[in-house]
C-alpha positions as CSV (number, residue, x, y, z in Angstrom):
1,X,-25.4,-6.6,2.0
2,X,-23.2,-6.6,-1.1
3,X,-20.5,-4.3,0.9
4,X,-20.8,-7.2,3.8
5,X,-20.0,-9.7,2.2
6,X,-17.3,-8.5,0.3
7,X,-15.8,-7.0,3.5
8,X,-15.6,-10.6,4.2
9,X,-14.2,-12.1,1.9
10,X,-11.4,-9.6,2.3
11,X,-11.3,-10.9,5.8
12,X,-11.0,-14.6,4.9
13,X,-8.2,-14.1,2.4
14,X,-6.5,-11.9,5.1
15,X,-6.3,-15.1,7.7
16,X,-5.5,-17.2,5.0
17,X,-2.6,-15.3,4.0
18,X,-1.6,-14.7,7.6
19,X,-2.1,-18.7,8.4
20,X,0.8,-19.3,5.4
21,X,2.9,-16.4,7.0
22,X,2.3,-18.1,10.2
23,X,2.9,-21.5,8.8
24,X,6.3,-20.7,7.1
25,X,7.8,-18.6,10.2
26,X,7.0,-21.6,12.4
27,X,8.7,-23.8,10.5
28,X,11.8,-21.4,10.4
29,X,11.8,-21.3,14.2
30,X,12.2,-25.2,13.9
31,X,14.8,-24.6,12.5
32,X,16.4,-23.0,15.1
33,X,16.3,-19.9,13.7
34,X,17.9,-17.3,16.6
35,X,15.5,-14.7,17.9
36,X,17.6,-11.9,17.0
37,X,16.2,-12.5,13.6
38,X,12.4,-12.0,14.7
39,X,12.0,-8.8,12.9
40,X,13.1,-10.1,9.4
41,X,11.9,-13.4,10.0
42,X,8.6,-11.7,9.9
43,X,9.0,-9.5,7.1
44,X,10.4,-12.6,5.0
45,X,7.0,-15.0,5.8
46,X,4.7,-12.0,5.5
47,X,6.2,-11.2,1.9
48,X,6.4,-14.6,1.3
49,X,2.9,-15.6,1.8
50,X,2.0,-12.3,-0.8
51,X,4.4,-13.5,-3.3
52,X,2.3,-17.1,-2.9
53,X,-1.1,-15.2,-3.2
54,X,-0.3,-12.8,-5.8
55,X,1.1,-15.5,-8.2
56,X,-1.9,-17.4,-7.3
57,X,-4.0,-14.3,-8.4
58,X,-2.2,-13.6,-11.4
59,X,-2.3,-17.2,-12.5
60,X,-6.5,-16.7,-12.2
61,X,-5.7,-13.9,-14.1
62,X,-4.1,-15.9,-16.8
63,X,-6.5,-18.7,-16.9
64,X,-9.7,-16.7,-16.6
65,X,-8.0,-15.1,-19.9
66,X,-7.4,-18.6,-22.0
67,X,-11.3,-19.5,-20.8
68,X,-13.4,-16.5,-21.4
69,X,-13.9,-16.1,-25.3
70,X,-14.5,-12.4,-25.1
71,X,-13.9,-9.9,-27.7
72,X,-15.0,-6.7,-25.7
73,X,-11.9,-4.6,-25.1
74,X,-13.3,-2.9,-22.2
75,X,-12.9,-6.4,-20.5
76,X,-9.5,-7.6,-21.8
77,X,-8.4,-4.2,-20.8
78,X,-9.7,-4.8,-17.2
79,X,-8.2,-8.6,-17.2
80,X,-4.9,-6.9,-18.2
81,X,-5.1,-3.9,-15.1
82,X,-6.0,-7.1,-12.9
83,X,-2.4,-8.4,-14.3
84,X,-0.8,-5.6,-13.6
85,X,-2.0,-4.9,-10.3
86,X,-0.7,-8.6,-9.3
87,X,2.7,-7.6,-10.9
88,X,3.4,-4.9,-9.0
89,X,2.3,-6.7,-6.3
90,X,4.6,-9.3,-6.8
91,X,7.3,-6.9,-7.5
92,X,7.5,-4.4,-4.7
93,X,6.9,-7.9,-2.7
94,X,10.5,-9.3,-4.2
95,X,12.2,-6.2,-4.1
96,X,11.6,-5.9,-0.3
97,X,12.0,-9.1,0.7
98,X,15.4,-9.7,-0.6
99,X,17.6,-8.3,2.2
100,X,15.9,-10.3,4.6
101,X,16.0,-13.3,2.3
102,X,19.9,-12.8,2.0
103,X,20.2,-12.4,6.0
104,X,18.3,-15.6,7.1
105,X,20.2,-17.5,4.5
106,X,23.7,-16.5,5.5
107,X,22.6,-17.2,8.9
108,X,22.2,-21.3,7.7
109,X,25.2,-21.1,5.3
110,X,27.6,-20.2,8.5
111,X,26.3,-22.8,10.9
């Protein structure tokens, strides 16, 4: 039952971070955004809803940090690998989405 319901969970994060993909490509598109972009158009609102979770994540992180008073190092060490895990996250995230970032906008800038 424990593996069920954490399977779910997993699941409702997944839509929810697909609905802000969604969300942000369709506002692109009203934009007039050409389909010969599709394909990084996609990548861009699918690393950009990550970049909007993980930061959410690591700010949980952060605050569950500044709430808990705990002095066990096993658990500051765990809050910390959480961090870390986010970071990276939010790094290879960045890294990737740049390119596609740097297309769409020179697209706008030349209209």
């Amino acid at each position: 039952m424990s593996e069920e319901l954490s399977i779910q969970g997993n699941l409702d994060l997944a839509r929810l971070r697909a609905e802000k993909a969604h969300q942000i490509l369709v506002k692109f598109k009203q934009c007039h955004l050409p389909e010969n972009y599709d394909l990084q158009l996609s990548q861009f609102c699918t690393s950009l809803s990550d970049i909007v979770f993980a930061h959410e994540n690591l700010n949980n992180c952060i605050d569950s940090f500044f709430q808990n008073d705990t002095k066990n190092p096993l658990q500051i060490g765990d809050l910390i690998t959480d961090m870390i895990v986010e970071l990276d996250h939010l790094n290879w995230h960045t890294n990737n989405v740049l390119s596609e970032a740097k297309d769409i906008a020179q697209y706008f800038y030349s209209k």
